[in-house]
N, C-alpha and C positions, 0 to 999 in steps of 0.2 A: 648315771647312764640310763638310759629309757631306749629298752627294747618294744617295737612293735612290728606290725607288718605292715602293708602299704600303707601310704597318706595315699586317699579318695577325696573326692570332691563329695558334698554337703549328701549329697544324692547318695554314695558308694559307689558311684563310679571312674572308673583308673583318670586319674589328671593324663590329659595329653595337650599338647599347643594348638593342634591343628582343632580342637573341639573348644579350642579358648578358655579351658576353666581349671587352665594350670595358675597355682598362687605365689607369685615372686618373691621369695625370701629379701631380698632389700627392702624391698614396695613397701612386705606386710611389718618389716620391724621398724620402717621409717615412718607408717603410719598410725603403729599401735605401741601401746608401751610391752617394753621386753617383758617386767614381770608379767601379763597378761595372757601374752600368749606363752611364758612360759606357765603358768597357771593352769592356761587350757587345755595346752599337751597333756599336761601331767593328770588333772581332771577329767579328760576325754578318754585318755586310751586303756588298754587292757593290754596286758604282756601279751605279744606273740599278735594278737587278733589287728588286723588291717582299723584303720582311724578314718573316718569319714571326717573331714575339717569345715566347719561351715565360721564363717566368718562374723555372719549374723548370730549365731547363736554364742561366741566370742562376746561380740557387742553389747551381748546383752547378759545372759546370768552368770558368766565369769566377771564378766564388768560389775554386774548388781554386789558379787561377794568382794569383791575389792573394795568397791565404793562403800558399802557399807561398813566394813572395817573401818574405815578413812574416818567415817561421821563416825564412828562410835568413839575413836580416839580426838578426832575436835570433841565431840558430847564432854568426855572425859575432861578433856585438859583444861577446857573455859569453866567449866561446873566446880574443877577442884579448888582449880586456881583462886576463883572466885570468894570461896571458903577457906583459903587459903590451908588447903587439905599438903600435909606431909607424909611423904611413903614411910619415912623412920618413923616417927612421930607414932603417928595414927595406921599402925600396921595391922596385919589382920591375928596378930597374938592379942594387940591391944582390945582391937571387939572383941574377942572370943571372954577377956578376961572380967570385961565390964558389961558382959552381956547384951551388948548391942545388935546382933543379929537373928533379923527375923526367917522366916518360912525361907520365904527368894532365895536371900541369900546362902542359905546351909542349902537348898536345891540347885543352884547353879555352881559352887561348890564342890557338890558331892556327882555333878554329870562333869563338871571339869577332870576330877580324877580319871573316869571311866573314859573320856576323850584322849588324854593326854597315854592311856594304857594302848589304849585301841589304833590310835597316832602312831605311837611307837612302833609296835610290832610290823603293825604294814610297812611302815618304810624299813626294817629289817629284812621282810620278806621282799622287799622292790613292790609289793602291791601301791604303788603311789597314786592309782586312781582313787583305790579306797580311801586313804591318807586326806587326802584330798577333799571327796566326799564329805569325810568325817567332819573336817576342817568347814567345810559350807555349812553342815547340817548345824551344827553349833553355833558360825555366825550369826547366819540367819534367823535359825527356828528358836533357839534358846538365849542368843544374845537381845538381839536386834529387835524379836517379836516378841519376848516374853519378858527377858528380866528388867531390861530397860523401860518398860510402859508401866510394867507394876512399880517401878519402886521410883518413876517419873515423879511423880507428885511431890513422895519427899523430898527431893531434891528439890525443886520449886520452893519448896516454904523454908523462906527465909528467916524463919524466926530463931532467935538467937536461941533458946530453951531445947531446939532440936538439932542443933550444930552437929553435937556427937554424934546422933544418929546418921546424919547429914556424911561424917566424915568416915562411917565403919561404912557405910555404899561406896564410898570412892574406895576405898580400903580392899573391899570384893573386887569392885570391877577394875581397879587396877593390877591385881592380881590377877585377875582375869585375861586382862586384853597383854601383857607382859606373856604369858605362857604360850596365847595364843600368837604374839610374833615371832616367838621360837618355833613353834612348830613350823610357822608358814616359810622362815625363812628357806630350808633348801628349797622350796620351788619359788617361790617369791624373793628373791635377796635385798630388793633394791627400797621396796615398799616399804618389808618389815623390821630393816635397818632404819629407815626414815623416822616410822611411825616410833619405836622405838627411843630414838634419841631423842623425840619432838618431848614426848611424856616421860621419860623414865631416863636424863640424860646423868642419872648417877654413875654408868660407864662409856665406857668412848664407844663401843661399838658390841652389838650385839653379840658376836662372836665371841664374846668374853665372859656369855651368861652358859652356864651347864645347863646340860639338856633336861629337861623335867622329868621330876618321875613322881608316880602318881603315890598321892598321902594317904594312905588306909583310913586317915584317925579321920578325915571330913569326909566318906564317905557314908549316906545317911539315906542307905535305900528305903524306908520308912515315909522320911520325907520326898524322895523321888516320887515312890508311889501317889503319894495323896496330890503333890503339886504338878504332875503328870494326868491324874484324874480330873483335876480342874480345867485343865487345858483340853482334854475331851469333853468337857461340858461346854466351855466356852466354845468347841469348835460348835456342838449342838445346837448350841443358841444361836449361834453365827447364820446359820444354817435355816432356822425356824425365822430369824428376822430377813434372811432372803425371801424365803416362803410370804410370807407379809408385807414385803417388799418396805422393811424397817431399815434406814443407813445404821451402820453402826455405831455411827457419833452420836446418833440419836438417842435419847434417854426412855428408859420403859419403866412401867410402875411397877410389873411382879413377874418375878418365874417360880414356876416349879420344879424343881430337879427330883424325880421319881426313881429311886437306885433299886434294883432287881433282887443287892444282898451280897453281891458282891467285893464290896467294901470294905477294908476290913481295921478302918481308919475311924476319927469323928468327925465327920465335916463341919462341925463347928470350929476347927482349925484352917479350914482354908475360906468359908465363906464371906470374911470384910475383901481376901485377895478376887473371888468371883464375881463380889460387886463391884467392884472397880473395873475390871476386866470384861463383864458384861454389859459394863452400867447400866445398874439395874437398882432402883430405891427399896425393894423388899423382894428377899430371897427364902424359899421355901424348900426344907427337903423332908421328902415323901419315901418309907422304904416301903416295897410291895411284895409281895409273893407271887416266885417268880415258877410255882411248879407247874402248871396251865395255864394257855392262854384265860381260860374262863375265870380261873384265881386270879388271873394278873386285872384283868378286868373289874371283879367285883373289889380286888383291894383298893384298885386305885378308886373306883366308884366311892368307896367309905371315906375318903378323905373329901379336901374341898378341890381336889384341881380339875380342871375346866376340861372334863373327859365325855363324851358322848358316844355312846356305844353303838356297834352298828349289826344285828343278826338277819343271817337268811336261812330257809332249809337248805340242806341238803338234797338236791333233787335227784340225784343218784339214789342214796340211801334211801329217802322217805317212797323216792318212788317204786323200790321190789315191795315195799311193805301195803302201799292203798292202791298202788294200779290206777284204772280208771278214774278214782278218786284224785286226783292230784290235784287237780284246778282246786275243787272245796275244799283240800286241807290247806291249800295256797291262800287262798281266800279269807279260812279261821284265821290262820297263823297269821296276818296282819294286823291284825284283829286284838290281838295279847300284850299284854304289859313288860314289857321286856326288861325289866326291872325284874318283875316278881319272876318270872321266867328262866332269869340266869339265879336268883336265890334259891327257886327249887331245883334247879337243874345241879348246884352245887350242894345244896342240904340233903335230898334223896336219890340225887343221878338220875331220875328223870321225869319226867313232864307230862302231864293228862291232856291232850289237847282234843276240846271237843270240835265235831265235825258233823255236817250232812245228820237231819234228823238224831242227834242224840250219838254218833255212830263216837268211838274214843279212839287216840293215837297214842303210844307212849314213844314219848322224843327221849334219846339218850342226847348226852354230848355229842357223840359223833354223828350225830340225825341233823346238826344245826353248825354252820358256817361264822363263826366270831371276828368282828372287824371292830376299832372304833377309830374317834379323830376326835381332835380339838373342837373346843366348842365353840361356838357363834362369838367371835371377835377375839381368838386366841391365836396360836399357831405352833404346829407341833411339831419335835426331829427327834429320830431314837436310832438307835444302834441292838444291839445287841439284847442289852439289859438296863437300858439306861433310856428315858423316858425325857425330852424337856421340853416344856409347856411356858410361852409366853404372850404375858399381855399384849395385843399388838391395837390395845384401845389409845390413843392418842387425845387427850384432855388439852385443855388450852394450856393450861402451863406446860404439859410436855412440850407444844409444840414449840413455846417460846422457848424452851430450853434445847431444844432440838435446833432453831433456828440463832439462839447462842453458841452451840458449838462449832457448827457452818461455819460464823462469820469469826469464831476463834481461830477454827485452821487456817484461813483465808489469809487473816491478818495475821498470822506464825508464816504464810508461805509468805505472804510480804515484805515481811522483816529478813526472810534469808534472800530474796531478792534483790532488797537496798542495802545489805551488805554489814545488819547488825548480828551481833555475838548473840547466842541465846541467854546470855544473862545482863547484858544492855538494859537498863530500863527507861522507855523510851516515853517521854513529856507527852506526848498525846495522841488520839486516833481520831479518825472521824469515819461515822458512817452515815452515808447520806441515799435517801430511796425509800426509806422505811413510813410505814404509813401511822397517825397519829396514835394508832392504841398500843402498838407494835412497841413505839417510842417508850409509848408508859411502861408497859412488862419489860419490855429488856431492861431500863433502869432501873429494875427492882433485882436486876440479877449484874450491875454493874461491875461490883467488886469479884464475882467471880471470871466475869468475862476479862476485867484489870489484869487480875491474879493471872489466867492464862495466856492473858496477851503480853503479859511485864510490859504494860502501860503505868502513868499516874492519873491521867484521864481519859478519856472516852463521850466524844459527842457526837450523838444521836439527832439527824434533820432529816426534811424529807427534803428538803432539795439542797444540792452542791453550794459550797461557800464560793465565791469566784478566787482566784489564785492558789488556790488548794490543790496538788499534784493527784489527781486520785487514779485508782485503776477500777476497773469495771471488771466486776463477778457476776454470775448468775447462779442461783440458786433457786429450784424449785419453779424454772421457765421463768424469770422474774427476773432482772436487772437491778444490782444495787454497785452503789460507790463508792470505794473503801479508801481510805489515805495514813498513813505514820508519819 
């Protein structure tokens, strides 16, 4: 039962007919699926407080959490099958025993506990919007956008040597998306009874599975933290390659990740998951001293990352001390090595600055303004205590490889367009538009473009074959012709 107070229109204001933005209960279940807008209700409201119903907003991020469930359990089921992956078999006692599971996995693991705890008690208390909530924040953020891309790859590589590892990932995520159709089921019945029997038809009906309760022993806040801190880095980078205006299919030569000290992990345990997640070919991490700005400055200055400092007076300060003087102490202070200036300002606290005929200034810290940025072809994002600094130089091979993974997505949305399984491997692609030298470097990154496209061939023309089915992309204002 879901108590609320009125249903409002999108706006919050009272549905009436004569204002026409009353919403037809037949209409809306005849044109939307029941779980959905059962979903929504329950997502939307708050006990007791009036529900503003927008229908658009229905269509869209209740819909995105559905849908994405849906793909994650196709991802699933075509990937395991494929592998011909066993829930008895290859269960998740079996990895634990043979040690097959990495970082990802003991971290999505160890937030599934904490979900399925936190699940629970809301819908004890009736809190079902939290429930709910909790239920998206997990799809989305930690299924869909995290564990899935990282441990993508292994799952691609078919090679018979990595099977096992191959089959402890299906092992996770099928334990995974199973807990997560129990929870969904009281608000969803229809979806998470479906999805359920598609994957996991070892009983007739959901309803027969016990409600979860969450496993102390994989709870591994340890690893939460450090693969939680990655994911704030990654958002940093994400962030520095908008600033750059870098896609983030794009490939980049170097970051810096500058940590304040806060840390209390080794990041040499999550950096091969950050370069993948970043894609990034060489990853650097910088600790700094984070007691002053002025420390934070000269530490990071002692390393090699692409920092440029930025000083001014203090024009308040400097100005009770020289008065009339300001213009000429304006004028030295330009004038000075800013380098040596922040080293003495940090070794004796403060600064000799001469002025006007021979006259002296002593600058304290607080007498002088501390800024810096990225240097000339970098680009920078920080937070709190946390520093990241990336290449945003683009060399020819970057750019072929940047323009490699373009035309990888392009040909992945193609393939779910014409209606193949993501593990199909499909006799050949063509891409036609590409100019002759373009021709030359992408062929020298063939087998990776293959690998991600699950092609066996791939050819590269500048002009259309005639009877070739192609579709027309653009990339970078540029027209090219793709076909499978």
């Amino acid at each position: 039962f879901l108590f609320q107070g009125h249903v409002l229109d999108e706006k919050g204001n009272k549905m009436s007919k004569s204002l026409g933005n009353v919403i037809e209960a037949s209409k809306l279940l005849t044109e939307n699926a029941v779980d959905l807008v059962r979903f929504y209700f329950m997502w939307k409201s708050s006990p007791i407080e009036s529900l503003s119903f927008s229908l658009s907003e229905m269509a869209t991020r209740t819909y995105q959490i559905m849908s994405t469930l849906y793909y994650l359990h196709v991802y699933f089921d075509q990937n395991s099958k494929f592998d011909k992956f066993n829930l008895e078999r290859d269960s998740l006692q079996w990895a634990f025993k043979n040690s097959l599971l990495h970082i990802p996995d003991k971290w999505v693991l160890s937030k599934l506990q904490t979900v399925i705890s936190e699940v629970s008690s809301s819908f004890e208390k009736c809190k079902f919007h939290e429930a709910a909530k909790m239920i998206e924040e997990f799809i989305i953020n930690t299924l869909s956008q995290t564990y899935v891309p990282v441990t993508r790859n292994e799952i691609w590589d078919d090679n018979k040597n990595s099977l096992n590892r191959r089959l402890a990932i299906y092992a996770v995520l099928g334990q995974v998306l199973k807990v997560v159709d129990v929870m969904l089921h009281p608000l969803s019945p229809y979806i998470s009874d479906y999805l359920y029997l598609v994957c996991f038809s070892d009983r007739k009906s959901i309803l027969l599975e016990d409600w979860p309760i969450s496993d102390t022993s994989l709870v591994n806040k340890q690893v939460e933290i450090s693969f939680d801190r990655s994911r704030e880095i990654v958002s940093l980078s994400n962030a520095a390659r908008m600033s750059a205006k870098l896609k983030r299919r794009w490939p980049i030569k170097s970051i810096w990740i500058c940590s304040g000290g806060r840390d209390s992990f080794d990041f040499e345990s999550i950096l091969d998951i950050l370069k993948i997640q970043i894609n990034v070919q060489d990853c650097k991490v910088i600790r700094y001293r984070n007691d002053t700005k002025l420390h934070k400055i000269l530490s990071l200055l002692g390393s090699e990352v692409p920092i440029t400092p930025r000083i001014k007076l203090s024009k308040k300060n400097v100005g009770l001390k020289v008065k009339e003087n300001l213009e000429k102490v304006m004028q030295s202070f330009a004038k000075v090595d800013i380098y040596e200036l922040l080293r003495t300002l940090e070794s004796s606290g403060k600064y000799l600055l001469t002025y006007s005929e021979g006259l002296l200034l002593e600058l304290r810290p607080d007498d002088v303004e501390l800024s810096y940025e990225s240097a000339e072809g970098y680009a920078l994002a920080e937070n709190e205590d946390t520093l990241v600094f990336i290449d945003a130089q683009r060399d020819r091979d970057l750019v072929t490889k940047g323009l490699m993974r373009d035309l990888a997505r392009n040909l992945q949305q193609l393939r779910k367009e014409r209606g193949y399984n993501t593990t199909d491997i499909i006799p050949s692609a063509n891409i036609a538009g590409l100019e002759e030298e373009e021709i030359l470097r992408l062929q020298s990154m063939e087998e990776e473009l293959k690998y991600l496209v699950r092609v066996t061939k791939i050819v590269f023309t500048k002009e259309r074959f005639i009877g070739v089915k192609y579709k027309m992309i653009e990339l970078e204002g540029r027209k090219l012709h793709i076909s499978i």
